[in-house]
C-alpha positions in Angstrom: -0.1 26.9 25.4 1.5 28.7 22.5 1.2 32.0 21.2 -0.5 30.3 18.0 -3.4 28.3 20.5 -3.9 31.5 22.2 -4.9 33.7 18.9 -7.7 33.6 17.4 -8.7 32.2 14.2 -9.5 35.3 12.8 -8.4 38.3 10.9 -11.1 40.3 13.2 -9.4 39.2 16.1 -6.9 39.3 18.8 -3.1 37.9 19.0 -2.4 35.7 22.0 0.1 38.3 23.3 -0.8 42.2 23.8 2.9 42.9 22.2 1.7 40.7 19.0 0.4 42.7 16.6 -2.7 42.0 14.8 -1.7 42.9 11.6 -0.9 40.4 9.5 2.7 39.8 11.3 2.4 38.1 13.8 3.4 35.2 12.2 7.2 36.5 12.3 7.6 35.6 16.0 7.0 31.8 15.1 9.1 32.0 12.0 11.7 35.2 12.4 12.3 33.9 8.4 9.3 35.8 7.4 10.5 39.0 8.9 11.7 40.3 5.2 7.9 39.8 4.0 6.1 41.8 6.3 4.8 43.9 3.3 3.4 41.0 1.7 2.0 39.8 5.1 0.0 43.2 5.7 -1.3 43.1 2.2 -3.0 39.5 2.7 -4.3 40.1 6.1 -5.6 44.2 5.3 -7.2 42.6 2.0 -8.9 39.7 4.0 -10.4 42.1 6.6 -11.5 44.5 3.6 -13.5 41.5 2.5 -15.1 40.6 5.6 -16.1 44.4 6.4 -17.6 44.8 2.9 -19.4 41.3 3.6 -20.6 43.0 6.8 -21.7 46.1 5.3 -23.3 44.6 2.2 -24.5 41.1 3.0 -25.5 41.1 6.9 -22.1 39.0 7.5 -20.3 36.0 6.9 -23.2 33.9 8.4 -25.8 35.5 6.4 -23.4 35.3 3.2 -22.6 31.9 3.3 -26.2 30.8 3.1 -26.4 31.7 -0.3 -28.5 28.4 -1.2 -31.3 29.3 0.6 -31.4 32.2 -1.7 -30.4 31.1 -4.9 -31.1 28.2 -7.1 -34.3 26.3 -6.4 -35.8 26.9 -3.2 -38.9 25.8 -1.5 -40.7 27.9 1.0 -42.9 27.3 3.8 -45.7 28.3 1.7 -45.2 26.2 -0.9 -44.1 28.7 -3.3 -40.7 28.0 -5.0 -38.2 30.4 -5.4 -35.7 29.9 -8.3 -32.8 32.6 -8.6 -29.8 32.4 -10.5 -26.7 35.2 -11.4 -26.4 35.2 -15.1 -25.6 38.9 -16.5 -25.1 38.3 -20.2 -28.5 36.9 -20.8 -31.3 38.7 -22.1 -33.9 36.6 -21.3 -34.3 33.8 -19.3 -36.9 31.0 -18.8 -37.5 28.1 -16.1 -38.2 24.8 -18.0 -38.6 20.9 -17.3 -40.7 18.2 -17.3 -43.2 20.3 -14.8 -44.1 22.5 -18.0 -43.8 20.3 -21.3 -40.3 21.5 -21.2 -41.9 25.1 -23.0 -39.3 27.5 -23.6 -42.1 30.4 -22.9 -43.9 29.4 -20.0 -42.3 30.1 -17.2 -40.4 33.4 -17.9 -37.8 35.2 -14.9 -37.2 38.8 -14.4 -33.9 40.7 -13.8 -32.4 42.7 -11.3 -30.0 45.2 -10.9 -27.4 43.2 -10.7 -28.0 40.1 -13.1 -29.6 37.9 -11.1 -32.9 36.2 -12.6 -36.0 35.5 -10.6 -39.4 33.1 -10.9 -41.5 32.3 -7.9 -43.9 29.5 -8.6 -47.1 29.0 -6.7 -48.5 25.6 -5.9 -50.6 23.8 -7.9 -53.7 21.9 -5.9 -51.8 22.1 -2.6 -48.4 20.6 -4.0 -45.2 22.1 -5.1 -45.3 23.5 -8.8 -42.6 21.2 -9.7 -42.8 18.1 -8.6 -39.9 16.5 -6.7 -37.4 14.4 -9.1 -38.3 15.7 -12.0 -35.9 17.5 -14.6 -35.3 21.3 -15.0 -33.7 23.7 -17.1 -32.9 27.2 -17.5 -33.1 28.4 -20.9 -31.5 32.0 -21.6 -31.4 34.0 -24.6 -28.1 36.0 -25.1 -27.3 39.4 -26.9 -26.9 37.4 -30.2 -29.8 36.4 -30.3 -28.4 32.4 -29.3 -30.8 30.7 -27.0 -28.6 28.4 -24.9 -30.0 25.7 -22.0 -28.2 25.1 -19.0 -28.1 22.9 -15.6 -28.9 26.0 -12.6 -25.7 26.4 -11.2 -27.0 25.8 -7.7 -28.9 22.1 -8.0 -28.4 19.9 -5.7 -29.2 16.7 -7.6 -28.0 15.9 -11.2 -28.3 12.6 -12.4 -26.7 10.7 -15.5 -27.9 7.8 -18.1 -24.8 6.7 -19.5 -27.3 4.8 -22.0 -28.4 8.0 -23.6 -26.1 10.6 -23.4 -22.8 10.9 -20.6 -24.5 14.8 -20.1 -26.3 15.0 -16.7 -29.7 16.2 -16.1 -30.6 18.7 -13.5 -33.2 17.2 -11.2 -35.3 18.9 -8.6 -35.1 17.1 -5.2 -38.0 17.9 -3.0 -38.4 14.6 -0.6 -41.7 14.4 0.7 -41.1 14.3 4.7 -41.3 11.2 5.4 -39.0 9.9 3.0 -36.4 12.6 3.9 -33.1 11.8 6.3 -33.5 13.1 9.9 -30.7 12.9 11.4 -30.4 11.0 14.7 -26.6 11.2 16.0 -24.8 13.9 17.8 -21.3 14.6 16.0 -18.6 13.4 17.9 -16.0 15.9 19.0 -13.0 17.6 17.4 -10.9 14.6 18.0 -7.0 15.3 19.7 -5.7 13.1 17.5 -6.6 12.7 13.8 -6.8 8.8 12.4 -8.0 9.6 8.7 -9.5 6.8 6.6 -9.2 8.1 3.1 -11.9 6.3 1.3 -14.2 6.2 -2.2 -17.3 5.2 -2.1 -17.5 3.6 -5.4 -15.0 1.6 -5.1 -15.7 -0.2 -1.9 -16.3 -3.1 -2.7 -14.7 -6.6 -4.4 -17.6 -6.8 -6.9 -16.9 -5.3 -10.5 -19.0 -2.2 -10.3 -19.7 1.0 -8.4 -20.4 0.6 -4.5 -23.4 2.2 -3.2 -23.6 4.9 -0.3 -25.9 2.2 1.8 -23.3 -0.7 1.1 -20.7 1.7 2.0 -23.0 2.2 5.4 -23.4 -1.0 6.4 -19.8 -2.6 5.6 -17.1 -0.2 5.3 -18.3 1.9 8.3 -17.7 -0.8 10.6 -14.5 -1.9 9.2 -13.6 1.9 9.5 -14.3 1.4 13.3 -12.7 -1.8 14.4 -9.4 -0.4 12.6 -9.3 2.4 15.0 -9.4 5.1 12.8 -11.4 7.9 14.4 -11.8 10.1 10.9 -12.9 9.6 7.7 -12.2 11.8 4.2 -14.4 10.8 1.3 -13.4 11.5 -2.1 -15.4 12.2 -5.3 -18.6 12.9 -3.1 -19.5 16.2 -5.0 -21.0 15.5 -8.9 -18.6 15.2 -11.5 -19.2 13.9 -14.9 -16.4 11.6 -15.8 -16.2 8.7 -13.2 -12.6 8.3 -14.0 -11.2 12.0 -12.7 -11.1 10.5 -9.2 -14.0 12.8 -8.5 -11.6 16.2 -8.7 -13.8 17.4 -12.4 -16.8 19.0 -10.6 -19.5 20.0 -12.2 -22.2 20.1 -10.0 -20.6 21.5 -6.7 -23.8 21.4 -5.0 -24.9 17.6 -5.8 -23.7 14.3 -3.8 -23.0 12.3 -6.7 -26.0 10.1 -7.4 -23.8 7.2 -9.1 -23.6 5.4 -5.0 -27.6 6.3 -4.7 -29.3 9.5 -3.2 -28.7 12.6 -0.9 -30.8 10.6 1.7 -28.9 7.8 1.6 -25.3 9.9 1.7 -26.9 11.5 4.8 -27.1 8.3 6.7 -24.4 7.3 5.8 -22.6 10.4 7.9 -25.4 10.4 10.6 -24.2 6.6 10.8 -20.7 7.4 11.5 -21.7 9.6 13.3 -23.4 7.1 15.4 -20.0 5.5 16.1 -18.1 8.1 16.7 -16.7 8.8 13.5 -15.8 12.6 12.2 -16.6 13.2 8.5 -14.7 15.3 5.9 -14.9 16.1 2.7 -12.7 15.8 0.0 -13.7 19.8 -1.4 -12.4 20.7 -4.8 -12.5 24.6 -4.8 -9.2 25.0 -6.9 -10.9 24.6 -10.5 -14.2 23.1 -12.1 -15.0 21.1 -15.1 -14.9 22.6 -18.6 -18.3 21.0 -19.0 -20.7 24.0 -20.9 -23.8 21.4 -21.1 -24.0 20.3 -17.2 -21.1 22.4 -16.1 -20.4 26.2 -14.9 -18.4 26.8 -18.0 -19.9 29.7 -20.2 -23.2 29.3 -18.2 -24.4 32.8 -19.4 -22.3 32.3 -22.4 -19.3 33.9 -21.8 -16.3 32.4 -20.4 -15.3 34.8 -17.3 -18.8 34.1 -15.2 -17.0 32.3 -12.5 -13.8 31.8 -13.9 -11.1 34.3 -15.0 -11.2 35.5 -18.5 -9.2 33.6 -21.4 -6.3 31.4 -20.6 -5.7 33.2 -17.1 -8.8 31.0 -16.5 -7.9 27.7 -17.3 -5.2 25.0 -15.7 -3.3 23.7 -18.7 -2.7 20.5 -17.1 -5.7 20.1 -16.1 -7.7 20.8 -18.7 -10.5 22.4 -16.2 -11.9 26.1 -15.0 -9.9 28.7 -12.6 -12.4 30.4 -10.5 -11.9 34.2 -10.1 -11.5 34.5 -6.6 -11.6 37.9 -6.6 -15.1 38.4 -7.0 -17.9 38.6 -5.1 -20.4 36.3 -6.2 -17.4 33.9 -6.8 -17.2 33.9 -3.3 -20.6 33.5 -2.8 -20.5 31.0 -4.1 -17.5 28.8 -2.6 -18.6 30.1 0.6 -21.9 29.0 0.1 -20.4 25.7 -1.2 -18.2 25.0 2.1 -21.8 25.6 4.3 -24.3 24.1 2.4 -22.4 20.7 3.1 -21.5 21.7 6.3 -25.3 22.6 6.9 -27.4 20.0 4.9 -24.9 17.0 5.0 -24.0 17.1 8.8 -19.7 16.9 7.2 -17.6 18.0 10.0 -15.0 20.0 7.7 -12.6 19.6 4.6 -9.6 18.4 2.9 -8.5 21.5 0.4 -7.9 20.0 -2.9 -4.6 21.3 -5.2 -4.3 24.2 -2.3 -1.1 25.1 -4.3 -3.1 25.6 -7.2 -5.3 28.0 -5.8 -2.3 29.7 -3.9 0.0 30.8 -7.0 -0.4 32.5 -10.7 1.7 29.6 -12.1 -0.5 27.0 -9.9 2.9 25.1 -9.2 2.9 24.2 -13.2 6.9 23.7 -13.6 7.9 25.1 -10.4 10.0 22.9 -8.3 10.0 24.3 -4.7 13.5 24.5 -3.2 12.1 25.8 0.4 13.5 29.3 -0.5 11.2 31.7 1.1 11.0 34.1 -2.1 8.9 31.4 -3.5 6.1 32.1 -1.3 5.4 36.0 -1.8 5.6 38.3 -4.2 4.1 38.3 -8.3 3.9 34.4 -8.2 1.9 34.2 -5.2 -2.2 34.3 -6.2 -3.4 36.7 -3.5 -6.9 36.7 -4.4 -6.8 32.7 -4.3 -4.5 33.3 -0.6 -7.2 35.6 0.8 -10.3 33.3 0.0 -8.5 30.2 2.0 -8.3 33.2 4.8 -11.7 34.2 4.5 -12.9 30.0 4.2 -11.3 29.7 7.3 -12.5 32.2 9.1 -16.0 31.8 8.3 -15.9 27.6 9.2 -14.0 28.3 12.1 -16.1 31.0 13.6 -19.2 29.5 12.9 -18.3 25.8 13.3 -15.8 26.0 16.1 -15.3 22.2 15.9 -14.6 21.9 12.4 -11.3 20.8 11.0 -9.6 22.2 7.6 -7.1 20.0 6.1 -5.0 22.3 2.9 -3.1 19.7 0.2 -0.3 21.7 -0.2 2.8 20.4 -2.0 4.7 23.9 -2.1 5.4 24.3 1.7 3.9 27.7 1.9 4.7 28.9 5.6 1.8 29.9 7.7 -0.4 27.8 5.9 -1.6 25.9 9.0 -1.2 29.3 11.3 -3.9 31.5 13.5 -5.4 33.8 11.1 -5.2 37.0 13.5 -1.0 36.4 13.6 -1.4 36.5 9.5 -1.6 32.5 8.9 -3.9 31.1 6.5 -6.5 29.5 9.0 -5.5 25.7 8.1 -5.7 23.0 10.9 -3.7 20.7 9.1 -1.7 20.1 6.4 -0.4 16.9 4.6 3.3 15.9 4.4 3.2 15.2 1.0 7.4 14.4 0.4 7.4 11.3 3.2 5.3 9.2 0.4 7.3 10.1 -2.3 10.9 9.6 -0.5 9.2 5.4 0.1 8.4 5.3 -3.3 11.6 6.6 -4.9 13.3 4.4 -2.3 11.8 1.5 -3.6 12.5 2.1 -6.8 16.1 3.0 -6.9 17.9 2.1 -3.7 18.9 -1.1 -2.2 17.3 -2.0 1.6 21.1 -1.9 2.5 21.5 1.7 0.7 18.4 3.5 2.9 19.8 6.3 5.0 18.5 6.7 8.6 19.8 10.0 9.0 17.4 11.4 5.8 14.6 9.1 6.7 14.3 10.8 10.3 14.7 14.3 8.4 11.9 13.7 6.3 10.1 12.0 8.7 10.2 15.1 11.0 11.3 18.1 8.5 8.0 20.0 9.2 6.9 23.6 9.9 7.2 24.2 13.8 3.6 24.6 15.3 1.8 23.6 12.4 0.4 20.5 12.5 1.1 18.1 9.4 -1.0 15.1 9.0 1.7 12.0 7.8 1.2 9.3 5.5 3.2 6.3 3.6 0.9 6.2 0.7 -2.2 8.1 -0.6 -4.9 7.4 -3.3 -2.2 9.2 -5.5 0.3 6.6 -5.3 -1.9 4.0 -5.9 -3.1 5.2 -9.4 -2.3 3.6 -12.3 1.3 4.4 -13.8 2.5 3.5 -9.9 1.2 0.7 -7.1 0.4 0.3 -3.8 3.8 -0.1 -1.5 3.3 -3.8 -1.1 3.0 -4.2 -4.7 6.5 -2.7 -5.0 7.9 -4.8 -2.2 6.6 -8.0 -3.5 5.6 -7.5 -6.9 4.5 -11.1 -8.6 4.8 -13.2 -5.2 1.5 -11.5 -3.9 -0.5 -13.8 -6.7 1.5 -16.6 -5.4 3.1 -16.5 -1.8 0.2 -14.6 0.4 -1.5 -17.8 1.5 -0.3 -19.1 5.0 0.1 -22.7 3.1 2.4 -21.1 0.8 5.9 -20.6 1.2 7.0 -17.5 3.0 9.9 -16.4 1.1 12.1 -13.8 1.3 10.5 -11.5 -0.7 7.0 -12.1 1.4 9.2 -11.8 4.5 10.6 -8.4 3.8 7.6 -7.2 2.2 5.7 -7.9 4.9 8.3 -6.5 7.7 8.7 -3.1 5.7 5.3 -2.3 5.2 4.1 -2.7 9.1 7.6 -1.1 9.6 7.2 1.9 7.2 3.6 2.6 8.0 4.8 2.6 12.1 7.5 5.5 12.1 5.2 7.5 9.8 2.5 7.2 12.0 4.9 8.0 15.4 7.7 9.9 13.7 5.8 12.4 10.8 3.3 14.5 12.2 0.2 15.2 14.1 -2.1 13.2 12.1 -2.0 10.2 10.1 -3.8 9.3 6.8 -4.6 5.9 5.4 -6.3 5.0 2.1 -8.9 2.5 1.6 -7.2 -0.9 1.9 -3.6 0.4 1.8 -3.8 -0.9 5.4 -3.6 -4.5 4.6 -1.6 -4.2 1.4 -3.8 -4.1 -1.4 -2.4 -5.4 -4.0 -2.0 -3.8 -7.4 -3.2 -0.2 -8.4 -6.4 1.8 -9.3 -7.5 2.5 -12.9 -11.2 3.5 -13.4 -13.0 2.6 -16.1 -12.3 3.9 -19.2 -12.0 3.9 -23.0 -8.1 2.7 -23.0 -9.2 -0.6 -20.5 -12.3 -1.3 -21.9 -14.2 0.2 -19.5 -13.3 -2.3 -17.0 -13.7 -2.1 -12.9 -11.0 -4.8 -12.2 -8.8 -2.2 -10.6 -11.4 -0.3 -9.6 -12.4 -1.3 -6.6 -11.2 -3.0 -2.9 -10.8 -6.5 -2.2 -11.9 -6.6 1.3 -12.1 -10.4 1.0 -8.4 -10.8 1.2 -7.7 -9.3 4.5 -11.0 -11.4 5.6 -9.6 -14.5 4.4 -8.0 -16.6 7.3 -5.7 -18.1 4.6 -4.2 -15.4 3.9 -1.4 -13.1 5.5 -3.3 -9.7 4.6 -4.6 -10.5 7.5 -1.6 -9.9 9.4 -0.9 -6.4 7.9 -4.7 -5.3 8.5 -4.6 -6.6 12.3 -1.1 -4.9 12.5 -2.4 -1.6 11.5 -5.3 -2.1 13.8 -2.8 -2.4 16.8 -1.3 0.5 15.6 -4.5 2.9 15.4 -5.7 1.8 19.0 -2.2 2.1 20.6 -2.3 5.5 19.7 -5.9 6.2 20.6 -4.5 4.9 24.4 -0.8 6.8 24.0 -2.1 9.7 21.9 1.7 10.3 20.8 -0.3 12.3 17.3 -1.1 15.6 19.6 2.0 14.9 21.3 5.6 17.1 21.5 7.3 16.2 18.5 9.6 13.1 18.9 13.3 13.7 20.2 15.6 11.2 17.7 18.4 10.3 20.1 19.9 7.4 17.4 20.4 7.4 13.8 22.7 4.7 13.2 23.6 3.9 9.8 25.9 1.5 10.6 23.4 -0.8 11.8 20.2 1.1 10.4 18.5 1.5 13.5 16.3 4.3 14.4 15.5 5.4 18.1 13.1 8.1 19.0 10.8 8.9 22.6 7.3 10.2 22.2 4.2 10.6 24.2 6.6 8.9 27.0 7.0 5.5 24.6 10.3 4.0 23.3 10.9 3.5 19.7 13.6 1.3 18.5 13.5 0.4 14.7 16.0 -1.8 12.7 15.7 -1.6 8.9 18.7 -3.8 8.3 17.9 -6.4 6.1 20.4 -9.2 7.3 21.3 -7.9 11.2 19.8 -8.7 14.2 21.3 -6.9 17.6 21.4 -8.2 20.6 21.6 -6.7 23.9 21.5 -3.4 22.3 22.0 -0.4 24.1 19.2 2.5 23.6 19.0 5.6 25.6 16.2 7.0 27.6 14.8 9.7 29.2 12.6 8.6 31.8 13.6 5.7 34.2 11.7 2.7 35.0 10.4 -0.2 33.8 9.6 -1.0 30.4 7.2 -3.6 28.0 6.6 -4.2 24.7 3.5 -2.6 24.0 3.8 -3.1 20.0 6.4 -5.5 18.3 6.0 -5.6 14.2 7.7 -9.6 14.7 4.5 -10.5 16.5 3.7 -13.8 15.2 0.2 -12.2 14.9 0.9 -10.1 12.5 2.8 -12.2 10.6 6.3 -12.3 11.9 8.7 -14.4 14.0 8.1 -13.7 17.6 11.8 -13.3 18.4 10.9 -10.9 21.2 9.2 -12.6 24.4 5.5 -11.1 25.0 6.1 -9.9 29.2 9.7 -9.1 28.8 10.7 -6.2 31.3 13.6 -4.0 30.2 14.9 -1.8 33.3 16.6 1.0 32.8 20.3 1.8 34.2 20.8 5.7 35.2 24.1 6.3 33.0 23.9 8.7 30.5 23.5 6.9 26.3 23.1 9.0 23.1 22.3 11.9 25.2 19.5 10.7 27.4 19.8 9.9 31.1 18.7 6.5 31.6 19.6 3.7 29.0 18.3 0.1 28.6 19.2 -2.9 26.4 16.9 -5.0 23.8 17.1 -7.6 21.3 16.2 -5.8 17.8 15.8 -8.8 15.2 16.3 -7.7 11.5 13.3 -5.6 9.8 11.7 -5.1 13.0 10.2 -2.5 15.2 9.1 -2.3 19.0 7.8 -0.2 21.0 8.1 -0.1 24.6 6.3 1.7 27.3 6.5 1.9 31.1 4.7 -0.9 33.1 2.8 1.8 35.1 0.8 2.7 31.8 0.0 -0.7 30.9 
């Protein structure tokens, strides 16, 4: 093990070596290019422990702090009483209102403490809860002006919307009776070795022209999920946000599952099912900013603007037109904190994907910054320390009190350390994603010619990643399928998929090569860039197209918005042979586990021929992106002597290729030295294909 497995994810604890300091620096013996930022290193890690000690002294701990929702908002206790607290200094005076009183602005009044926080405790009413469950709520506050303003409690964990009357939500009180609440039922699986992520959106899970429910989702995405092989799945626009069409990253409600798919019931059986098969669950978490919403939002909830947010334009992202929290503060924090747990807690998710991590990690939030790689980009006045010491103190509290949980950071600046043991100075991360492989397909695409692609900067990308922190790889995302760009097969074959993708139709060239470079492009991302891999939704059989939600400028239409599952499900048609390719790929790995293995040694970048070779997790790699060459009898060099099958072979006719390569063929190796590996052994490599070999005693 390394020195970063041996430390401890914490700033309260020890280095994996008693001549590692624990002070931030640690970090320096990974990456000796840090070394001129130890200043900047000490500052971070002294600031984070200052935060945790004032946590212990003030709050009873991290444990105790991140459970503030069973402190604020609306709680219920075992009495029957409920408990409704919220943090609002600038009001005067502050009232509890909803459908449970006539909606009276002077009923139910709350007092004040010290430190702005309002109070109400309601008694039951002939043995049931003052308020009963589903109905609206309110808190109206008076302010220094004299302005009475209404707001959604910042803490609810329902809000629901009726598009028919106004697009503002309504704060709802959910209080199930028992037996119509979720119990959960399924152990969590365990931290998997290898992460196989499934980005999906619940909404859009379906072929029908409307929003998918979470029960739909349940009963026939999960099992998709499964038989693909993917072992992990990240869902996107869980938490509430108002305007369907933000991809679910303008949060309003951070505490509500959005009820558009159905109810918090129905979003917990959906990850107790998954569960149930042996699925891990994260959430896509959107900590970096908040809707500007004032009616159903955090904005100016007590009426001015720097509540939970930094003051004036410090406090809002230009671009995207949304709320910068203060991180800085206490009650900001706990409040994220809170956030993190109370998903963690009441939702059974087994940890998080970061959203716009760079955001939250610099001033400039990566606005008009283009990141060379030049490590004076990462500290000093540009760097947001307050922003870099929360992700610290995230981490430590998920990790500490949910040892099994994974952290995910979406990070397009490369800041070192990111995905580093906290107590050597990192940032706490497990993961984080490679966010330049997608971008170097799609500019590829675009502008180059299949004869013009480069091995030599392919394999660079492909493995040009931070040493000993793991990077979770993928050909496409959700982002490069929005509108303004497609889905990778949409670029490859462009019209043809409306008129070439049935198996009675012509395969043509373009079908051909579209086909070959997709199972092609998606294979040596998955063995060659990192130590995860990330799908999303229907990218794995070549959806076709691109995603546009509905809004005013298409009518409001859902014709992009959503997944045509039937195509891949369609015998008479070759998305068949992408999805069952990709299948193959996901459960080769889950036997070879080459995703937690030592990173790949490349031992041939020919560009010449524009083949690729590579060895890991003790398979053989051979891929030959030229579009009008096939090789014979070419020679490929090897490590490890024996004898060798093909254990994946992208010209499979099953997946929709040519079967040039005989299924049982045995490649032996000869011990004479090739491309600097001992051993080598000679295959047939037909144009735009990929094999991958592996010894006969691991069959």
């Amino acid at each position: 093990m390394g020195l970063n497995e041996l430390s401890d994810n914490s700033v309260m604890g020890e280095t994996g070596h008693s001549k590692v300091p624990a002070d931030g620096t640690g970090v320096i013996q990974l990456d000796p290019w840090l070394s001129p930022f130890k200043d900047a290193l000490r500052s971070r890690y002294s600031h984070a422990q200052k935060w945790i000690k004032t946590i212990n002294e003030t709050e009873g701990g991290l444990d105790k702090f991140s459970k503030g929702f069973t402190k604020y908002g609306l709680n219920v206790l075992d009495n029957g009483n409920i408990v409704y607290r919220e943090w609002a200094p600038n009001a005067k005076q502050a009232y509890l209102i909803g459908d449970f009183n006539g909606w009276n602005r002077e009923a139910t009044p709350m007092w004040r403490n010290d430190f702005g926080v309002w109070e109400v405790t309601l008694q039951p009413k002939y043995g049931h809860p003052a308020i009963p469950h589903n109905t609206k709520v309110k808190i109206s506050m008076v302010l220094p002006s004299g302005e009475r303003i209404e707001r959604i409690p910042v803490w609810i964990t329902r809000v629901t919307q009726d598009l028919s009357v106004s697009p503002v939500y309504d704060g709802v009180f959910w209080n199930p009776p028992q037996n119509e609440r979720y119990h959960f039922r399924n152990k969590k699986p365990a931290k998997p070795a290898s992460v196989r992520i499934y980005e999906a959106h619940v909404g859009i899970s379906s072929p029908e022209l409307r929003i998918t429910t979470y029960k739909e989702f349940t009963q026939n995405v999960l099992p998709r999920i499964k038989k693909l092989g993917y072992n992990v799945i990240q869902l996107m626009a869980i938490m509430e946000h108002a305007y369907y069409a933000s991809f679910g990253y303008q949060i309003n409600s951070f505490f509500a599952a959005s009820s558009r798919f159905g109810t918090p019931e129905e979003l917990k059986e959906l990850i107790d099912t998954a569960h149930g098969m042996g699925l891990t669950v994260l959430l896509d978490v959107v900590h970096s900013h908040a809707s500007k919403n004032i009616d159903d939002g955090l904005n100016m909830f007590d009426g001015t603007d720097h509540l939970y947010f930094h003051e004036g334009q410090k406090g809002r992202h230009e671009l995207w037109d949304s709320r910068l929290f203060n991180y800085g503060h206490h009650e900001v924090l706990r409040f994220l904190m809170s956030n993190l747990r109370y998903w963690m807690d009441e939702y059974q998710f087994d940890g998080f994907r970061f959203d716009g991590v760079t955001s939250m990690l610099y001033t400039h939030h990566g606005i008009g910054t283009g990141f060379s790689g030049g490590y004076h980009e990462y500290f000093g006045p540009g760097v947001d320390e307050d922003g870099v010491v929360y992700l610290m103190v995230a981490n430590e509290m998920l990790h500490q009190i949910y040892p099994e949980c994974i952290t995910i950071a979406e990070d397009v600046s490369g800041m070192p350390a990111l995905c580093l043991a906290l107590s050597l100075g990192g940032i706490g991360f497990d993961y984080r994603l490679a966010m330049a492989i997608p971008d170097m397909y799609i500019k590829w695409l675009k502008e180059k010619q299949d004869i013009e692609w480069d091995m030599g900067a392919l394999a660079f990308t492909l493995t040009n990643r931070r040493h000993g922190e793991k990077t979770i790889a993928y050909a496409e995302s959700h982002d490069q399928a929005l509108v303004g760009d497609k889905s990778l097969l949409m670029w490859l074959c462009d019209k043809e998929l409306y008129t070439h993708m049935s198996i009675l139709s012509e395969f043509t060239p373009v079908i051909e090569r579209g086909l070959s470079l997709h199972k092609m492009i998606r294979l040596i991302t998955h063995a060659l860039g990192g130590e995860g891999y990330l799908n999303f939704e229907g990218n794995e059989f070549g959806h076709p197209e691109w995603l546009d939600f509905p809004r005013a400028g298409n009518d409001n239409s859902y014709w992009y918005a959503r997944r045509q599952f039937n195509l891949p499900d369609d015998d008479m048609l070759r998305y068949k042979f992408l999805n069952d390719f990709d299948a193959a790929m996901q459960w080769k790995e889950e036997k070879y586990g080459w995703l937690h293995s030592e990173q790949a040694y490349v031992s041939l970048k020919n560009e010449k021929d524009k083949v690729i070779v590579f060895e890991r997790a003790g398979l053989l790699w051979i891929f030959n992106f030229h579009p009008t060459e096939s090789f014979a009898d070419y020679r490929v060099g090897v490590e490890q002597s024996g004898t060798y099958q093909i254990i994946l072979d992208t010209d499979e006719t099953a997946f929709g290729g040519f079967g040039r390569n005989a299924k049982g063929t045995r490649f032996f190796t000869t011990p004479f030295e090739w491309n600097g590996r001992k051993n080598f052994t000679q295959v047939y490599i037909p144009t735009r294909s990929a094999i991958v070999l592996a010894l006969e005693s691991t069959l």
